[in-house]
Structures are given as structure tokens and as C-alpha cells.
C-alpha positions in Angstrom: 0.0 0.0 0.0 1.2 3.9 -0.9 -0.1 6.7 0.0 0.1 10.3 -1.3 -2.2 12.8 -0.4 -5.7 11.5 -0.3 -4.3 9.2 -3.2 -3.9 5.5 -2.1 -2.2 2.8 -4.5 -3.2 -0.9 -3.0 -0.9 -3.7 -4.8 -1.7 -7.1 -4.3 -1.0 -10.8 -6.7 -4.3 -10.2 -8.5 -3.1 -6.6 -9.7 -3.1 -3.1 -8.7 -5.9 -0.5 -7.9 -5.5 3.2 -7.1 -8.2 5.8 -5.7 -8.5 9.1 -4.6 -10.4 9.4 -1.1 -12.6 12.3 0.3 -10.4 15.2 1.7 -12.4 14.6 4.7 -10.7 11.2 5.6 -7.3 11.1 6.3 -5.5 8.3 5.6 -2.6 6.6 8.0 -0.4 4.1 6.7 2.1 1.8 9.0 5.3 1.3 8.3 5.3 -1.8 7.1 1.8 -1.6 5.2 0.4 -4.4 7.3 -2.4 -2.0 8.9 -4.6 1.2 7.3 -6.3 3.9 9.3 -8.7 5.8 8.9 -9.4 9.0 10.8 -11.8 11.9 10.1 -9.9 15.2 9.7 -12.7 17.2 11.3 -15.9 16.5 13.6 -18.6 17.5 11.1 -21.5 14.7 9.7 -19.7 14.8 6.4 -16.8 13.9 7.8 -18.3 10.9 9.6 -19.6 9.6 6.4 -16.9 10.2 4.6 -14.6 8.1 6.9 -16.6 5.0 6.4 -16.9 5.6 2.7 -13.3 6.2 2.9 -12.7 2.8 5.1 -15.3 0.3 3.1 -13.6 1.5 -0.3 -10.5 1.2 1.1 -11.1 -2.8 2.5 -13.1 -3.2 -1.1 -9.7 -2.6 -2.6 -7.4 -4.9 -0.2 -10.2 -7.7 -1.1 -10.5 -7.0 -4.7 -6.2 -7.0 -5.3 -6.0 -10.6 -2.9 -9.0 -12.5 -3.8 -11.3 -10.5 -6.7 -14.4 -10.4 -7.3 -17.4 -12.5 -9.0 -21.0 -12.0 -9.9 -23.1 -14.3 -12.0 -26.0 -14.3 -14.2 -28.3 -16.5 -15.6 -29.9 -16.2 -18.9 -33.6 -18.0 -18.8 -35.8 -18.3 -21.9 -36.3 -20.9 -24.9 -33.6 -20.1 -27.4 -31.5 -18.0 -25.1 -28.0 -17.7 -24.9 -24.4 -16.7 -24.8 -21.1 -17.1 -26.1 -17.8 -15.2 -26.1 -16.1 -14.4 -28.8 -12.3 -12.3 -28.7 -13.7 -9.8 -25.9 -16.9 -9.6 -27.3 -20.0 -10.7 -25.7 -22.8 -12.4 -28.2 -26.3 -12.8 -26.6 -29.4 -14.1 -28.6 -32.1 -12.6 -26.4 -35.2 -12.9 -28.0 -34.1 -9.7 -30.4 -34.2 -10.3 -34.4 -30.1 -10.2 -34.2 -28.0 -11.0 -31.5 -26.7 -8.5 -29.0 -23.0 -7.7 -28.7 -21.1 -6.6 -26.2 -17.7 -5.7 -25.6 -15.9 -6.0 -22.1 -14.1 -3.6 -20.9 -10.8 -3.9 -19.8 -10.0 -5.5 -16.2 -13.1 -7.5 -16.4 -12.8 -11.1 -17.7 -15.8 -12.7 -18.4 -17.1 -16.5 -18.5 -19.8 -18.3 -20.1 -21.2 -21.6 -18.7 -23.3 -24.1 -20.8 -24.7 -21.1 -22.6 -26.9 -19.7 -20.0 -24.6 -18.6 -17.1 -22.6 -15.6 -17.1 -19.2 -14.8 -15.0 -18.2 -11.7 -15.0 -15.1 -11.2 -12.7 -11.9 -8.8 -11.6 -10.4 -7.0 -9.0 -12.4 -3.9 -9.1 -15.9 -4.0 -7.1 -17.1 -0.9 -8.8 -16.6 -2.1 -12.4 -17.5 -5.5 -12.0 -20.9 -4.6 -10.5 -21.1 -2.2 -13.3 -20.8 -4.5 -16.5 -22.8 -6.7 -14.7 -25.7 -4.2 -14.2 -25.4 -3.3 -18.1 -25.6 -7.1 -19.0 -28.4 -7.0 -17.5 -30.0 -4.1 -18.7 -29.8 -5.9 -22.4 -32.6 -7.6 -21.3 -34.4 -7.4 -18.4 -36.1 -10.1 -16.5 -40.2 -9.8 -17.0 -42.8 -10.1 -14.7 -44.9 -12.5 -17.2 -43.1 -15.3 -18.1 -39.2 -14.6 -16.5 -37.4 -14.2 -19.8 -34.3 -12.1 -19.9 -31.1 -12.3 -18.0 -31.2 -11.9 -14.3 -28.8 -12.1 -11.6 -27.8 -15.2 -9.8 -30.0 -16.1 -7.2 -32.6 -13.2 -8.1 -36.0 -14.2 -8.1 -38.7 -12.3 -10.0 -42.0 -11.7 -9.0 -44.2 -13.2 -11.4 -47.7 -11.7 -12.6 -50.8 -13.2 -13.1 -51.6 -12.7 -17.3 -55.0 -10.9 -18.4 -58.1 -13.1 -17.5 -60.6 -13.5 -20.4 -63.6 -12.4 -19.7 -64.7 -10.6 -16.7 
């Protein structure tokens, strides 16, 4: 771990991430970068909020550089699915072409018999992120639960129209 100004550089065997904290939180390295604290610079609400942003983005960090990070989704529908091809993401979704997307870098993606989606890296704030707009491609509905949800999720189905009333 380095620190310079409100800068802080974590290193770890997964790879390297580097934020800039609130002014509000100061930052207090050990010696032998074992140990971060985190102290509020002044005794305001703001800075009491800022701290723990300042500590939990900090510890998401440590985590994210020594073990990483993984989220899944599953893809349910008849026909649905995915494949990866050089970087780029290929869903058929239910659309009259299939979707494309590209991953950004630091995420690595992984595709499981054509229905599950892993998108991992060390970076908790991206990797929520590309999941979200995977997501967002198609969303789960409420009818029949097509679409692309995220592991685990359960949707609240509705009841269709009745026919006569």
C-alpha cells in the first residue's frame, strides 16, 4: 500500500488499484503496510460519512487486489443464450439479431453451458457495473421470466390478463 495525499495505490498478486479518497478522511499508513487507518480530519456529519466511505472502499480494494471479485447471471428463456467471442460478448435474447457486447478492460468474463454468465476482476465498482449493463440488455419480466437476471434473483411473477370478466 502507498499513499500520497488523499491518493492510495493498493498492490496485491491479483493486480493493482488506485483511488483518490474524500479530503475529509485522512489516511494513515504503518510502516510496514500491514495496517490502514482511517481518521476523520474534522468533527462535522460529512466527515463521519466520509470516513466509512473512505474505510469500506479502502477494505473493497485490499479484497479485490488478494482474492477478486465474481458475480453471475443466468440467462432464462427458450432459445437463449451466450457465447464469447475475442472480448466480445454475443447474446441471442429474444431480439431479431443477436446482441453484442464488448468487455471492458480488467473485467474477464465466463460463459457456462450457454446460460450462465461470470463476470469477474479486482475492481468491485466495475464489475458490478458490466454486470448491471448485461443485464440491462434484457431485463427479466414479470410474465413469463425471460431475460437475463442475476444469480440467485428471483422475479416476482404476474398473473396474465383473465378473459372475460
Amino acid at each position: 500500500m502507498k499513499k500520497e495525499g488523499n491518493l492510495i495505490i493498493v498492490k496485491g498478486p491479483k493486480g493493482v488499484l488506485s483511488r483518490v479518497l474524500p479530503k475529509e478522511a485522512e489516511i494513515i499508513v504503518e510502516a510496514d503496510n500491514s495496517k490502514v487507518h482511517i481518521e476523520k480530519r474534522s468533527d462535522t456529519r460529512i466527515a463521519d460519512q466520509n470516513q466509512g466511505l473512505a474505510r469500506t472502499l479502502v477494505a473493497n480494494m485490499v479484497t479485490g487486489v488478494s482474492t477478486g471479485y465474481e458475480k453471475g447471471l443466468e440467462i432464462s428463456g427458450v432459445g437463449y443464450r451466450a457465447e464469447i467471442d475475442n472480448d466480445v460478448l454475443k447474446l441471442a435474447v429474444g431480439y431479431s439479431s443477436p446482441v453484442s457486447y464488448t468487455v471492458p478492460a480488467g473485467i474477464s468474463l465466463r460463459v457456462d453451458k450457454q446460460i450462465n454468465i461470470f463476470v469477474t476482476g479486482i475492481d468491485k465498482e466495475l464489475v458490478g457495473k458490466v454486470a448491471a449493463e448485461i443485464r440491462s440488455i434484457k431485463k427479466p419480466e414479470p410474465y413469463k421470466g425471460k431475460g437475463i437476471r442475476y444469480a440467485g434473483e428471483v422475479v416476482k411473477k404476474k398473473e396474465g390478463k383473465s378473459a372475460g370478466a
